[in-house]
TORKOL-831374 format. One record per atom (N, C-alpha, C): z, x, y; residue in one letter. Coordinates in pm, whole numbers, plus 50000, padded with zeros to 5 digits. Layout:
<nodes>
ZXYA...
</nodes>
This chain:
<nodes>
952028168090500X951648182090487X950738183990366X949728190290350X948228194590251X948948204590182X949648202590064X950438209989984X949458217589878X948288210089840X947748217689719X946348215889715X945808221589648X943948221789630X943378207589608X944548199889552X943468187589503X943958178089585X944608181789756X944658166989839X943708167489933X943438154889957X942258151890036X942528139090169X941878141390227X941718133590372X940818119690317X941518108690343X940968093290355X939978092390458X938748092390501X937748087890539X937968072490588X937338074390735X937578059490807X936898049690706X935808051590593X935828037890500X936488040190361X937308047690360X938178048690225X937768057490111X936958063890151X936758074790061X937298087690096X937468093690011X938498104289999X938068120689973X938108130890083X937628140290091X938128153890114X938388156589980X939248172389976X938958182090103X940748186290142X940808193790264X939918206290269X939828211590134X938958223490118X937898224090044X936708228990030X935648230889959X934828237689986X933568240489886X933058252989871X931718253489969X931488260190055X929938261990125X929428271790028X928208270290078X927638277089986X925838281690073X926108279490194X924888285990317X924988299890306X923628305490291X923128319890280X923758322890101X923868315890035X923848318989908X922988316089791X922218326989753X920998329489708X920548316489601X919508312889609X918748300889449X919448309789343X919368303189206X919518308589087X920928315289057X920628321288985X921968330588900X923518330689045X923008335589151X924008340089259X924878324389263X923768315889328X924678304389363X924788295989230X924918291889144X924898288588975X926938297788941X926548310588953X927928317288913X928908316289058X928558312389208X929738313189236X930308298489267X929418286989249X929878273089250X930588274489108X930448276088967X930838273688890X932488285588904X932348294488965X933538303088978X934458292689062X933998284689151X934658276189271X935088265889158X934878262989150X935468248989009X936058255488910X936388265088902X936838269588748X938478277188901X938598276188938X939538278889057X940398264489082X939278255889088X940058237889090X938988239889223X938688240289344X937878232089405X937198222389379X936898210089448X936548196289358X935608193889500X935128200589581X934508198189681X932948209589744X931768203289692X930728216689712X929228210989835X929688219089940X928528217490029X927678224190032X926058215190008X924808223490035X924138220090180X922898222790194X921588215590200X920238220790155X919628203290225X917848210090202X917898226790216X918018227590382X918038239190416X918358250690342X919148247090320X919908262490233X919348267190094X917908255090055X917268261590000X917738266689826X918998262589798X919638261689707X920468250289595X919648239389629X920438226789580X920288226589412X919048231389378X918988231389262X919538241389160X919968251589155X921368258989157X922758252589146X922998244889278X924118241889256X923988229789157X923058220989131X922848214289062X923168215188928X922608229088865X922668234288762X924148237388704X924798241488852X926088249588804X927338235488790X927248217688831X927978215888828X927738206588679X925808205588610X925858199588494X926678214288394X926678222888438X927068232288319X928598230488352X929378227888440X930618226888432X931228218188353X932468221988323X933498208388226X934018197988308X933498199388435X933898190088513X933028178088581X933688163588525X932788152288530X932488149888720X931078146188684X930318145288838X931448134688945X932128126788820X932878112888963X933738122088985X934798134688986X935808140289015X935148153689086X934048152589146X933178162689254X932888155489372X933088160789496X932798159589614X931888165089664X929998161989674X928868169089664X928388166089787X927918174489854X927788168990025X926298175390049X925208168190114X924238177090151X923718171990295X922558173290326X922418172490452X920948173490497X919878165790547X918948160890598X918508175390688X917588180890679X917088192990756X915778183990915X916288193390994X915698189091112X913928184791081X913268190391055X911798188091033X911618179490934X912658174990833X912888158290748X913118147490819X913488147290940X914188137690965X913118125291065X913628115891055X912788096891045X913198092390936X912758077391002X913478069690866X912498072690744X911808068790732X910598075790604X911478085190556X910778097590631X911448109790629X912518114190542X913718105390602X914768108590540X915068105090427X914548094090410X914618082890294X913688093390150X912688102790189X911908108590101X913058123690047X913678128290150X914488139890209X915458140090105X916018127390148X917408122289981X917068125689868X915988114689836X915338114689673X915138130389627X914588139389722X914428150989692X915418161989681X916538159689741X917708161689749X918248160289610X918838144489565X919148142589466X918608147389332X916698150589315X915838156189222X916748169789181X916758175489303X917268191989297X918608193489227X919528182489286X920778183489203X921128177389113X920568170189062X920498166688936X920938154488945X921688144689037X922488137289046X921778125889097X922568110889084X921998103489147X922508090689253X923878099889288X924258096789422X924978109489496X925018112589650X925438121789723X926878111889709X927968121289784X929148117889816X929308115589971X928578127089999X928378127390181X927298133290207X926528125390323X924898127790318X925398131190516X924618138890544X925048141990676X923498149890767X923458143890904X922408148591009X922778161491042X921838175190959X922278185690983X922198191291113X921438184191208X921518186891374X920928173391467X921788174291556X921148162791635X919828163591680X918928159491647X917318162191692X916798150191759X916568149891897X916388141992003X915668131091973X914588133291923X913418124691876X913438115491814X914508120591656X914478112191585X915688106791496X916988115191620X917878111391542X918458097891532X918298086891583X918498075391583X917728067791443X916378072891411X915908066091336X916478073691192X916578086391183X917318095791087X919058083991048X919398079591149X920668073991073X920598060391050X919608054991125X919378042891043X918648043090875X918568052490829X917658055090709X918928061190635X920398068090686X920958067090622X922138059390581X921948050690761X922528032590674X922378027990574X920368027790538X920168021390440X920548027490294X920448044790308X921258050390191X922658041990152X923808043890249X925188035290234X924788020890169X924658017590220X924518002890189X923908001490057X922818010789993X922498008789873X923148012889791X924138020089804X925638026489739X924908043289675X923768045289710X923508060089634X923798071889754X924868067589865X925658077589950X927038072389960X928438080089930X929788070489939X929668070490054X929398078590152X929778083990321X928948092990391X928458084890494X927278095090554X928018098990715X927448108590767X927978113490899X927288120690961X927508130591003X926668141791157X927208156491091X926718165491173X927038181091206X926218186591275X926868192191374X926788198591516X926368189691627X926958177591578X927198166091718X928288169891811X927768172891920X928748169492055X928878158292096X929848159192203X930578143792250X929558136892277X928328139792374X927498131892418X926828128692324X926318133792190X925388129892061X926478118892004X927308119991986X928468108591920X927968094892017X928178095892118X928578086292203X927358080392190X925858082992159X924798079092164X924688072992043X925408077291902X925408074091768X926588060791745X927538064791848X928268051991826X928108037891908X927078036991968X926018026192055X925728021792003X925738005391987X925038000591948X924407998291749X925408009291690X925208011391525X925978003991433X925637996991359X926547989591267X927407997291168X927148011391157X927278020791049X928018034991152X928948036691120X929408047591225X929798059591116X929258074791189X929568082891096X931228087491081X931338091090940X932818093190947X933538109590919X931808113790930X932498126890929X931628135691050X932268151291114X931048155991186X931568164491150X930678178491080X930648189191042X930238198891187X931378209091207X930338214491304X931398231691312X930638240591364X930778252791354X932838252591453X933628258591376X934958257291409X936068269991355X936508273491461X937398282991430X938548289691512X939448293891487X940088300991608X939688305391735X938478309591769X937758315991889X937178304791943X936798294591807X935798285891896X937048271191878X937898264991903X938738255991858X937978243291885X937138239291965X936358224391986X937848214392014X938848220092103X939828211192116X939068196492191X938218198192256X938238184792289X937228176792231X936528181192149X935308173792061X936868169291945X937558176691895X938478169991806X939218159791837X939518159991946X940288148192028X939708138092024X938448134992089X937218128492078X936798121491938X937418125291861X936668128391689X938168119791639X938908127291656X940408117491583X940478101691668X939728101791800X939538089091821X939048077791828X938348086391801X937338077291735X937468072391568X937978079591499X938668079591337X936908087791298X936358096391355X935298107291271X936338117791202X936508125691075X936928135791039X936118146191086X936818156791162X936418169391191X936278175791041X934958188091010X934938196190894X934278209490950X935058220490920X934478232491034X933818242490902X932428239190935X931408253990884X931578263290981X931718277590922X931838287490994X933588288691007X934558286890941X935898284190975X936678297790993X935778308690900X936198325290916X935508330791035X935348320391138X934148327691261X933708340591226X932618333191115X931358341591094X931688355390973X933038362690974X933438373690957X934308382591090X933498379791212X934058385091333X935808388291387X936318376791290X937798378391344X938638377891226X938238389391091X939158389890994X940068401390991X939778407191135X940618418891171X941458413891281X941368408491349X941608405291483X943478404491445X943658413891556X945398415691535X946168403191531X946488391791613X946968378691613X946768376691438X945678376691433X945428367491243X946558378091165X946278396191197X947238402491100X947958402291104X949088398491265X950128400591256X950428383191174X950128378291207X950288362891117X950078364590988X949968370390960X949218371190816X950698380590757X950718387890833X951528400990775X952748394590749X953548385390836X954808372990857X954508367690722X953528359090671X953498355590571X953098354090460X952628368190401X952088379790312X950878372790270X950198365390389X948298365790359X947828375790438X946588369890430X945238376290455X944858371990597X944458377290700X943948364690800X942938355190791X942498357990645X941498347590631X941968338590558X943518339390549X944328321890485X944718320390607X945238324590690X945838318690775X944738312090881X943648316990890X942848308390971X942548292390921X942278291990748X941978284090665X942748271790704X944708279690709X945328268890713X945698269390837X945398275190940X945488271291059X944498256391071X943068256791041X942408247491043X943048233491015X943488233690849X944178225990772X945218216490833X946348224790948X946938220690951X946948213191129X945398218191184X944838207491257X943898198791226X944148194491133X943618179591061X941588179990998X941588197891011X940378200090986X940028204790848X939108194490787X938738201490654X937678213290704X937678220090534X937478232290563X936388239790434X935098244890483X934368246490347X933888263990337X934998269090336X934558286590335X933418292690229X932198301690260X931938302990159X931858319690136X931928321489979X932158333689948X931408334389794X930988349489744X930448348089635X931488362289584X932368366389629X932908372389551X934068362689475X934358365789349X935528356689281X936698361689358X937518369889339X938738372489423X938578362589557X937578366089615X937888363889762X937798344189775X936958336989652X936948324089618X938338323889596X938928328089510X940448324889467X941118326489598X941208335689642X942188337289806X941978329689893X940588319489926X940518310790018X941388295989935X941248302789844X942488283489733X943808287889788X944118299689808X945548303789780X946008304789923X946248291989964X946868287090105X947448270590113X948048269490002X948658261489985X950248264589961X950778279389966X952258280589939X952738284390040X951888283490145X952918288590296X952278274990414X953108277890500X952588266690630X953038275190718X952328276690851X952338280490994X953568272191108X954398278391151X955138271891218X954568274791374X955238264091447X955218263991611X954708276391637X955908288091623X955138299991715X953928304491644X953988302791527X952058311391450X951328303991497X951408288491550X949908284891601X950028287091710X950718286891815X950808291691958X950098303091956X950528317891852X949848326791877X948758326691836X948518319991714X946678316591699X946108309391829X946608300591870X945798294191985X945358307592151X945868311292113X945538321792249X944268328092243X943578328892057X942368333692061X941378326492116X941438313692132X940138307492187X939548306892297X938228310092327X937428309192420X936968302092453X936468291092334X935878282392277X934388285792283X934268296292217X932888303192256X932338305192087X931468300392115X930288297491977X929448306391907X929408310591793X928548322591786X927188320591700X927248304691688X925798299091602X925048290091751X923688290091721X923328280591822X923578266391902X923258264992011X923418254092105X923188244092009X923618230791986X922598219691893X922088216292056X922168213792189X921708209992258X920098212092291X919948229192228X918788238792240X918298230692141X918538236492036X917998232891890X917808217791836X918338209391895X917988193691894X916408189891986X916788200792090X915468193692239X916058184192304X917328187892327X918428180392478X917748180792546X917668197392553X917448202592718X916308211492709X
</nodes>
């Protein structure tokens, strides 16, 4: 059982990756994202996801040299943007990556979408990251079964994590199945679906049973299906309340009644669209 902020999930090559941590997508360059990463660590989070994309690395960069907290006891995750990606590409994508954050190894380097063209050559470029030791653990997000199955062909290097949009409405029961059998760790961006279901009666009446919020109980609903979890928020209170789901656990009937919300219906894009599947 995930009793407290600082336990973490073993990674199929032995690295070790706190159940919870901080996103930090749609949170502004400068001052915004600077004060609420450093609010996230001054809470104990030991785990902070960016990317290229998000257009903010150098920020968070800023906020974890100004912290009292040494870089080896941070879990820094970023992620390869679709129009970076080839081996070149990616290999340039990192370095620039790492420039922004100040640092000079990722913890987890990850294919922020499956992109048809070039995602094969995109993970052989971040083989060669692993192997040079300036990534502990590289992986995927918003891989479906069929993008896995194409990534685990034939690769000497298998990813060990897949980040992908997850939540009560949307549960991905069988991409997780798929995922624990492979030994990939599931990690759900989007885990408060979006904002959409922080009212939704099931979460309050769960919530109300065990004097949270429905936005802990989704957290540790996640949690306690083997899914890490990276909420992001820039208010402080509401940073502290996503930590503060470590003094209760969900029994049999609270996930039964959480499970009834799912549709498994998605409210961020296809990666099938947005790769050029189809």
């Amino acid at each position: 059982m995930v009793n407290h902020l600082s336990d973490a999930t073993t990674l199929a090559n032995g690295v070790r990756m706190p159940w919870l941590g901080f996103g930090v997508y749609k949170v502004s360059e400068g001052d915004e994202v600077v004060q609420a990463v450093k609010t996230a660590i001054d809470v104990g989070y030991r785990s902070i996801d960016t990317a290229s994309f998000y257009e903010n690395e150098e920020g968070v960069g800023r906020a974890l040299k100004e912290s009292d907290v040494a870089r080896e006891e941070l879990f820094l995750t970023s992620k390869v943007w679709n129009d970076e990606q080839g081996y070149n590409e990616t290999l340039a994508a990192f370095d620039r990556s790492l420039n922004r954050l100040q640092t000079d190894y990722l913890d987890l380097y990850l294919i922020h979408w499956p992109m048809k063209q070039t995602y094969e050559d995109t993970w052989h470029a971040l083989g060669k990251l692993y192997d040079s030791g300036r990534v502990k653990a590289i992986g995927v997000s918003n891989f479906e079964i069929h993008h896995l199955k194409e990534l685990l062909k034939g690769h000497t290097h298998k990813p060990v994590v897949n980040q992908v949009e997850l939540h009560p409405r949307f549960a991905q029961k069988e991409l997780r199945a798929f995922c624990q059998e492979h030994n990939v760790q599931v990690e759900a961006w989007g885990p408060l679906g979006q904002g959409r279901l922080l009212d939704h009666p099931v979460l309050e009446e769960v919530g109300k049973k065990h004097g949270k919020s429905p936005a802990q109980v989704m957290l540790r609903w996640a949690i306690q299906n083997d899914v890490v979890v990276i909420p992001k928020s820039t208010t402080p209170a509401r940073i502290q309340a996503n930590a503060d789901i470590f003094d209760f656990s969900l029994d049999g009937e609270d996930v039964a009644k959480i499970d009834t919300i799912n549709e498994e219906k998605r409210y961020s894009g296809n990666p099938d669209e947005i790769g050029g599947w189809i």
